[in-house]
C-alpha positions, 0 to 999 in steps of 0.5 A, a space after each residue: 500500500 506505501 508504493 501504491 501512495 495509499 498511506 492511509 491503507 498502509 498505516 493501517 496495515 503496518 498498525 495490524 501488524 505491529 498490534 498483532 506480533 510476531 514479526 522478526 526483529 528487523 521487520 517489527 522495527 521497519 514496521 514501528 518505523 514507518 507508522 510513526 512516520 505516518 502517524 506525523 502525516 494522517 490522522 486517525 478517526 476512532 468510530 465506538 458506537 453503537 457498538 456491533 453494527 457496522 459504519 464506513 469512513 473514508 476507504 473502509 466500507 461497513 466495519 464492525 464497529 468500534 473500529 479505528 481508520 487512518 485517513 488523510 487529513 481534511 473533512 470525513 463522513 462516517 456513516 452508520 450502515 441502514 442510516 436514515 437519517 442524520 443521527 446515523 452520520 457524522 462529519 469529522 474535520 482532521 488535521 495530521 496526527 490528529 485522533 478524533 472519536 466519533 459516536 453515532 447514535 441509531 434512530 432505527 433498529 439495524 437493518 433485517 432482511 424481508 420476509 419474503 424474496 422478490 415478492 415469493 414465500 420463502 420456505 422454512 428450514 424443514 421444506 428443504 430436506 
């Protein structure tokens, strides 16, 4: 993702993998090394609630939520999957090396699928033996 230019995937991926261990020596160093590095050139937006439904923000597309991205700095939408209206969205200005919290609030319950399927009953777990 660094080569590619896509810093704020990269930093993500170099967060994984220093967060989740067991890298060789020299690489968790490489690793250290170039997310601090980002870290002075983005900015992180934690989004923590509701808790268990899912939200997008900036390359990330319904995350589980509480989640944290790294983004460019400037202005981002976080919104809440199933969202109908403003309380399940939000706008986040950052600067670089900025960590901003987010907490959006459901009006609606999360989205369910409907009882049938393109307008046809659908059959009960016992139907298809």
């Amino acid at each position: 993702w660094y080569k590619a230019g896509e810093l704020p995937r990269a930093a993500d991926a170099y967060d994984r993998a220093v967060g989740h261990g067991g890298l060789p020596a020299e690489r968790a160093a490489h690793a250290e090394a170039r997310l601090e590095q980002l870290r002075t050139e983005l900015a992180r937006i934690e989004v923590r609630s509701p808790a268990r439904r899912r939200a997008s923000v900036a390359y990330q597309r319904a995350a589980l939520i509480p989640f944290t991205v790294y983004v460019r700095p400037g202005t981002h939408r976080v919104l809440l999957d199933g969202a109908t209206d403003d309380a399940g969205r939000a706008e986040v200005s950052v600067t670089a090396g900025d960590l901003r919290s987010v907490k959006t609030r459901a009006s609606t319950s999360p989205p369910s699928l409907p009882d049938s399927t393109c307008g046809r009953r659908t059959r009960s777990p016992a139907a298809w033996r």
